[in-house]
N, C-alpha and C positions, 0 to 999 in steps of 0.2 A: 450489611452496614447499618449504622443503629440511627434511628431516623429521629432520636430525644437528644437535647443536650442537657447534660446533667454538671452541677454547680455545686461544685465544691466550698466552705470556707477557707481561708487562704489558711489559717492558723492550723485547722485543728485537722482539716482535711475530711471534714464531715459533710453528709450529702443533703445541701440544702436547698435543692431543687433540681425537677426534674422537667423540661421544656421542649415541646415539640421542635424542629428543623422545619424550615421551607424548602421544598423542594423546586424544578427548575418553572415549574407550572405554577408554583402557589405566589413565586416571584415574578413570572409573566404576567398572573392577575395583578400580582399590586403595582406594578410599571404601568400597566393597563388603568388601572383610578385614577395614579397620579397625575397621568396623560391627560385622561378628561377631563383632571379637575383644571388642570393648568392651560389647556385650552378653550376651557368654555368661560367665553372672555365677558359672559352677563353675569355669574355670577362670584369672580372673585371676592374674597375676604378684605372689606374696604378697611383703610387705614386703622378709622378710628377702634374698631372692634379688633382686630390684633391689636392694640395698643391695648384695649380692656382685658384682653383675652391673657396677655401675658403679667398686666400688673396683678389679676385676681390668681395667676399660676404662683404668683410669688407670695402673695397671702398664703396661700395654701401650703406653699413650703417650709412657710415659716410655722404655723399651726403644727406640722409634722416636721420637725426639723430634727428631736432626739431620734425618729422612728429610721426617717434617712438613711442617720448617720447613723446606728447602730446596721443598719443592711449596707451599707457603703464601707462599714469597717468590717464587718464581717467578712464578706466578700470578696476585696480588695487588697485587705491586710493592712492598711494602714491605720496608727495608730490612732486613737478615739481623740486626741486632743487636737491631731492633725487633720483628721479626717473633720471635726468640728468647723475647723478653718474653712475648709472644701463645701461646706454643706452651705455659708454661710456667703462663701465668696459666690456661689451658684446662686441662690437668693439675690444676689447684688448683682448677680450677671443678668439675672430673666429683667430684671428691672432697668438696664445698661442695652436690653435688647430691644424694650419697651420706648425707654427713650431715643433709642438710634433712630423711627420712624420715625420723629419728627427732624432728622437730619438728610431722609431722602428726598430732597428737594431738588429743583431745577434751577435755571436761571434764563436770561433774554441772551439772544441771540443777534448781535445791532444787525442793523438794516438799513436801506436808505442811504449809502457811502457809495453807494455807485450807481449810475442808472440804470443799469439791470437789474437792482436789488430795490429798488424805489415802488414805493405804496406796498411793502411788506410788513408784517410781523414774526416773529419766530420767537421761541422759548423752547425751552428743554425742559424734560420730565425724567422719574426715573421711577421702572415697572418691572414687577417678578422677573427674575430671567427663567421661571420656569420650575421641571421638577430638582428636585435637591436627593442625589444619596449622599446621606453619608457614613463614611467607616470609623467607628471610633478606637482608642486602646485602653488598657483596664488600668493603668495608673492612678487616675482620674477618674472613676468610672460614673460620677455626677455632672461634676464641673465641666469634664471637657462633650460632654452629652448637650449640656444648655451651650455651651459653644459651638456647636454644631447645629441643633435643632432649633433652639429658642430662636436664632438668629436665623433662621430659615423661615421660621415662623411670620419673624416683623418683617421681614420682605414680603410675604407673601406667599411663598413656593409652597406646594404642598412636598414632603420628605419622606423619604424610607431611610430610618437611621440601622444600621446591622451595629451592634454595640461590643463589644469583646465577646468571647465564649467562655471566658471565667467571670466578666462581673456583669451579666445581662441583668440582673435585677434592679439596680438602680435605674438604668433606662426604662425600665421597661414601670419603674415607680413614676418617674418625671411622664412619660407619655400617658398616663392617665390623669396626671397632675392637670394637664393641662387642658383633657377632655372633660376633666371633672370644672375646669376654666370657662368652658364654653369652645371648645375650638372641634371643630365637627372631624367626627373619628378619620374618617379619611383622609383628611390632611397630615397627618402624622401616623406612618405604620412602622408598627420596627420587624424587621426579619432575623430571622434565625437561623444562620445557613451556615452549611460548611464553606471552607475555603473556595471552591471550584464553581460555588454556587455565586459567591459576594462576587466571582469574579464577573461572569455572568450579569449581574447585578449591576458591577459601576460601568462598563462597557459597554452596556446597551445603549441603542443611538436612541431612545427616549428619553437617555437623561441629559439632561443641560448642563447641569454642577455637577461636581464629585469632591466631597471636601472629606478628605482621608490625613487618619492619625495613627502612627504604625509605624514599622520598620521601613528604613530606605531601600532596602531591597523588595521589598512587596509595594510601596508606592511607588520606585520610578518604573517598576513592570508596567503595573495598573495605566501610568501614563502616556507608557507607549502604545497599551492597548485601547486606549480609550475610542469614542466613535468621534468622525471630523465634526467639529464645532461643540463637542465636553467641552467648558471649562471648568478648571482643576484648581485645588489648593493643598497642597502636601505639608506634614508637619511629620518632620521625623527626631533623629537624635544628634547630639554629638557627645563630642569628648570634651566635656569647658576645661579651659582652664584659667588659675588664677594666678597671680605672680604677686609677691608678696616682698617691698622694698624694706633695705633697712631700717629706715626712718618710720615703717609702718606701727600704728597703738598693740602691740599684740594682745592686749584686752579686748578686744573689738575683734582682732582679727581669728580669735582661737573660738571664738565660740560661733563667729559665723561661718567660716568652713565647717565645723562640726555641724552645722544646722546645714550649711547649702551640702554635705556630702553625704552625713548620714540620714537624712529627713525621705520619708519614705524607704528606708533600706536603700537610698538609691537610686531607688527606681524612677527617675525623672527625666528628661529629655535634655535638660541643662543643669543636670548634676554635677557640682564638683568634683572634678576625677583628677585633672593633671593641676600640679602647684606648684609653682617656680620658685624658690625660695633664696634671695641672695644670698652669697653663701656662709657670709658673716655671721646670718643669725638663724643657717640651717639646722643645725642640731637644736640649739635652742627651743627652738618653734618648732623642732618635729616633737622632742619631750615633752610638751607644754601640749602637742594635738595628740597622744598615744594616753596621756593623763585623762585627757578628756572624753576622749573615745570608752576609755577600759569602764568607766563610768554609765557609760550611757545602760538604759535598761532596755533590754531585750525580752520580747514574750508577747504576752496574749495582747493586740489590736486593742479588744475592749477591756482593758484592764487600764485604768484611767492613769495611772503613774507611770505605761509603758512610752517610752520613746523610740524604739526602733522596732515594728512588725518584722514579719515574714515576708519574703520574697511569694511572688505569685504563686510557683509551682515547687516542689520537690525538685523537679527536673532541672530549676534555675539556682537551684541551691550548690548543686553537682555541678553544672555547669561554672559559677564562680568559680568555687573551692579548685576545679582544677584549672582554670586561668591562675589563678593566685599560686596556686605547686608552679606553673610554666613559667609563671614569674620568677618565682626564687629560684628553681632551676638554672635560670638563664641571668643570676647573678643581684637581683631585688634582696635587700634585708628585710623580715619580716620585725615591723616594730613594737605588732600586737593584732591581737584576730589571728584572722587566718584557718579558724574552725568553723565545724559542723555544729553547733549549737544542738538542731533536732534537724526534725526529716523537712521542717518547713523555714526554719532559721539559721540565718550563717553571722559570727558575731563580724560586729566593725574594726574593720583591718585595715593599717595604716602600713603602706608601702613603700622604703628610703632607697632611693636611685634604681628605678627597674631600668631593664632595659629598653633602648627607646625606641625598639621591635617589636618589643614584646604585645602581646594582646591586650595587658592592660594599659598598655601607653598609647594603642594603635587604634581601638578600637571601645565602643562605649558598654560598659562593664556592665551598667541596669542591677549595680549591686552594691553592698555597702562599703566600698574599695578607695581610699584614696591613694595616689600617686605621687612623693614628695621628689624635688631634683633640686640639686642646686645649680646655681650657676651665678658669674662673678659679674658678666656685662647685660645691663636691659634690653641693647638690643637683641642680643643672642635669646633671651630670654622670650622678648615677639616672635623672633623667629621661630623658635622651638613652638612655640603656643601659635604660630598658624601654619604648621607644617605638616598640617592632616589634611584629604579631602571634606572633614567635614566645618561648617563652621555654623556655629548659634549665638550665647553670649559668653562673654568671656569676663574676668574684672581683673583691675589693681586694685594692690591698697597701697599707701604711700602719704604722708601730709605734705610732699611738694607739689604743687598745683602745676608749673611746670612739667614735671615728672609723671603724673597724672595725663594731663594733656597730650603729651607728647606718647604715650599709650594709647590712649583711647582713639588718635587719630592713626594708631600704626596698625592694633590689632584689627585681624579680617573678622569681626561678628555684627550680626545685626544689633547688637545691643553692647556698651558694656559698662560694668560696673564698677563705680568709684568706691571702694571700703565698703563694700557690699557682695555678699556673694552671687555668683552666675548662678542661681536656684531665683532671685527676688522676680518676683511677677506680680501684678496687680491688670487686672479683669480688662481696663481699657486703653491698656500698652500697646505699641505695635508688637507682635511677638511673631516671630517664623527664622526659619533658617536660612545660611546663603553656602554655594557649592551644595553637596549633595544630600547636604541637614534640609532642603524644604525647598516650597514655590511657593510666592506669593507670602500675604503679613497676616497673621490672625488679629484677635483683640477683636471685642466686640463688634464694633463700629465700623471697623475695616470690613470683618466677615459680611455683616449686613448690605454694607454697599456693592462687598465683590456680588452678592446675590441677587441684585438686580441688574438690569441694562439699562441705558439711555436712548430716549426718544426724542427727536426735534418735530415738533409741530408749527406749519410755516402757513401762513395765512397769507393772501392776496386781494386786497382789498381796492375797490374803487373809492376814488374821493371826488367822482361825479355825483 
């Protein structure tokens, strides 16, 4: 077995690095640092210095912010003006991580309401919970990195981030970022481990947090295995979708499904996949999303006019293509796409009433796939749109504010969007999944807090 992980670019499939594995030993030492560092309670890393530590990370990112993104696009696959977005939004995170420490605050605890409780003080504090892994996925492979580590950082925790095995270079660019910041090497290690190794890794009862980004079937393993007293935060995927009323702008609505479905190839956790279209202006609207689709440009990540990269692997390419054959198979018209583009791209395929068995209706594609249905009644339309195990964001569009409403309070997601696609995210949103999309809320500010615990300090005082 080969003990290097070797890094492909997502486009061209060229070998652009070659990186040692930790093995189960090289992992028991770094459990072992992070133990000490997080128990030796003289010398934690006091507020104000992670607060320095992460504003001067984010200097530095910005200073390197083309170098990033051209390894973030390489790497990743996504396209150079998207991945720009990423590099920038990450910058604005380290900074949203920097500001969250001055939101771990306490408060007073009253006292003196009862005579047992008389000549007391008490107040509340809030302290590391400790060491942090965490697991991240290649989608992202900057952004959701500072979402994980940076915000490990402002709590406190020392962290072992394991980063994808297709895009470890960006992580492993942000972790010196921040040592080159001031933050002492050993508080932030990343590992490079196989499967069996990470497992090892977030189930060891030395860790306290495990903040894992990933498939739902590998996170909700992890959290049955986890040791008593991990606490966990899962971010996995679903199937969005969006439901699209007669009365809706289709100026507004044709270009932001084309962005929330084909942006990244897809590959997003709350990608546009299933669209409910009333059925009055289904055809309409599906012509008007195949126009804009057939349009989009496909190719090389850093080729700056590209809008739709490559899918991570080869293997995910083959994998679409034949959901999409099982689909029309099993009675889907195909409206456009539906090929192999190369060995690393598949074009944007627009799909009119699959079946609602099918895998691309059932299940989340992580590809350039949309999913068009009609249907005549809104509610049927909720219905259908939370009729999966999984649930994330979802949107309408519609200009009746009633109609609206009466959506947003039916659909099952943590979020959902008004004339906006289930793709909109911004850095200090609540964001996570509910049923088997996720545990627990990301967003900056959430993350930071999940990663400390609360202390009451209760004083006794004489008033002789």
């Amino acid at each position: 077995m080969s003990n290097t992980l070797k890094v492909y670019s997502a486009y061209q499939q060229e070998l652009i690095a070659e990186l040692p594995l930790l093995d189960d030993s090289a992992i028991d030492k770094a459990l072992t640092t992070a133990r000490t560092l997080a128990d030796d309670k003289h010398n934690q890393l006091p507020a104000w210095e992670r607060h320095s530590i992460l504003k001067r990370a984010a200097e530095l990112m910005l200073e390197h912010r083309n170098t990033l993104a051209q390894q973030a696009a390489r790497e990743g696959g996504k396209p150079w003006a998207d991945t720009m977005v990423e590099v920038n939004r990450a910058i604005e995170g380290v900074k949203l991580a920097a500001e969250a420490i001055n939101s771990l605050t306490g408060s007073p605890v009253p006292m003196g309401h009862t005579p047992a409780s008389a000549h007391r003080l008490a107040h509340t504090s809030r302290e590391p919970i400790g060491v942090v892994v965490a697991i991240s996925a290649f989608n992202h492979p900057l952004n959701l990195i500072v979402h994980q580590v940076a915000t490990a950082v402002a709590a406190g925790c020392p962290v072992i981030v394991k980063p994808a095995g297709t895009t470890p270079l960006s992580c492993i660019a942000f972790r010196d970022i921040l040592i080159d910041a001031g933050l002492p090497t050993d508080w932030c290690q990343v590992a490079l481990c196989k499967a069996p190794v990470a497992e090892s890794l977030a189930t060891d009862p030395r860790v306290n947090f495990l903040s894992f980004i990933g498939s739902g079937r590998v996170g909700w393993s992890l959290r049955s295995k986890i040791a008593p007293g991990t606490r966990c935060a899962l971010e996995h995927g679903g199937v969005a979708p969006a439901i699209i009323e007669p009365d809706a702008d289709l100026k507004k609505v044709v270009p932001s499904l084309t962005k929330g479905g084909f942006y990244h190839a897809g590959q997003v956790c709350v990608s546009v996949q299933r669209v409910y279209i009333q059925q009055t202006i289904l055809y309409q609207l599906a012509e008007l999303l195949k126009e804009a689709a057939e349009q989009l440009i496909v190719g090389d990540p850093l080729e700056h006019e590209t809008q739709v990269g490559p899918l991570i692997t080869p293997n995910e390419v083959q994998r679409v293509h034949q959901w999409v054959e099982e689909a029309i198979e099993e009675g889907a018209s195909l409206l456009c796409g539906g090929e192999i583009l190369s060995e690393t791209t598949y074009a944007p395929t627009i799909l009119l009433s699959p079946n609602k068995n099918s895998k691309v209706s059932t299940q989340e594609v992580f590809g350039p796939v949309l999913c068009l249905y009609g249907y005549e009644n809104l509610d049927h339309a909720i219905q259908d749109a939370n009729g999966l195990n999984v649930a994330f964001q979802s949107s309408i569009f519609t200009q009746d504010i009633d109609t609206a409403m009466q959506a947003a309070s039916q659909l099952d997601a943590t979020a959902v969007m008004i004339n906006d696609h289930t793709a909109f995210r911004v850095d200090w949103m609540p964001f996570g999944g509910r049923k088997t999309s996720g545990l627990g809320l990301g967003g900056i500010e959430q993350t930071v807090h999940d990663m400390t615990q609360e202390k009451m300090i209760l004083i006794n005082y004489s008033t002789e």
